[in-house]
BATI-497836 format. One record per residue (C-alpha): x, y, z. Coordinates in pm, whole numbers, plus 50000, padded with zeros to 5 digits. Layout:
% BATI-497836
XYZ ...
***
This chain:
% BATI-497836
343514212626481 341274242126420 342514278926458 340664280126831 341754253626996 345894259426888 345054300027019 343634283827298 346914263527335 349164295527275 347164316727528 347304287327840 351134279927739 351694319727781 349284316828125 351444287028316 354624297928187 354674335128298 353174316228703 355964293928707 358644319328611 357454346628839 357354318929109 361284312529072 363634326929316 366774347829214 369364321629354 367814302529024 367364323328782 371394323228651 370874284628575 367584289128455 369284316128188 371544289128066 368634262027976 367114291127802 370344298727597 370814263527523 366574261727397 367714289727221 370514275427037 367764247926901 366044277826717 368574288126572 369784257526441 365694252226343 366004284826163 368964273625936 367734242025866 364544258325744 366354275625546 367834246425393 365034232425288 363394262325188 361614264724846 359534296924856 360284330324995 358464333625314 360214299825445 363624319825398 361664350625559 360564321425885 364374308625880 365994344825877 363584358226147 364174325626329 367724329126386 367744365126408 365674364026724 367124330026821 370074347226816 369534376727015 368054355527306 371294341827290 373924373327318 370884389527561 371014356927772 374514356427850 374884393827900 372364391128177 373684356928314 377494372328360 375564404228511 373704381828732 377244360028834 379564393128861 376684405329130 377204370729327 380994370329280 383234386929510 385174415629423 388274415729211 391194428529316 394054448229167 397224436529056 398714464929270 397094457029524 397954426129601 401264435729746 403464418629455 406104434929232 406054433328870 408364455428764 
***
């Protein structure tokens, strides 16, 4: 393929996926975070095995950046999935106030 048609590609891939994730309700977004975190976990095992195979320096650069940012999605994806579960859980209570002794 030439350069235009795979920018082409990139720039209607970037069009449909931002309308069908803006179209998503909030009651899915939590299990939507958890595909992405699992797609996620593909890069970063992409990124090492790039790195295995690696013979010049800017494949190790690809690999490195690869799981760095694979990786991040990651940690960022569950921080925001338990933030997103914690504000549909109820609320936690106390060990003192739950009327038992533990002395």
């Amino acid at each position: 393929m030439d350069l235009v048609t795979e920018i082409t590609i990139l720039v209607l891939a970037a069009f449909v996926g931002f309308e069908v994730i803006s179209k998503v309700p909030a009651t899915l977004h939590t299990p939507l975070m958890s595909q992405t975190n699992a797609i996620h976990g593909i890069v970063v095992l992409g990124g090492l095995i790039v790195i295995g195979y690696a013979d010049a320096p800017l494949d190790y650069v690809i690999g490195l950046l690869a799981i760095i940012f694979g990786t991040i999605n990651i940690v960022g994806g569950f921080m925001v999935t338990d933030r997103m579960l914690e504000m549909f859980g109820g609320k936690k209570k106390n060990r003192s106030d739950s009327g038992e002794d533990h002395e």
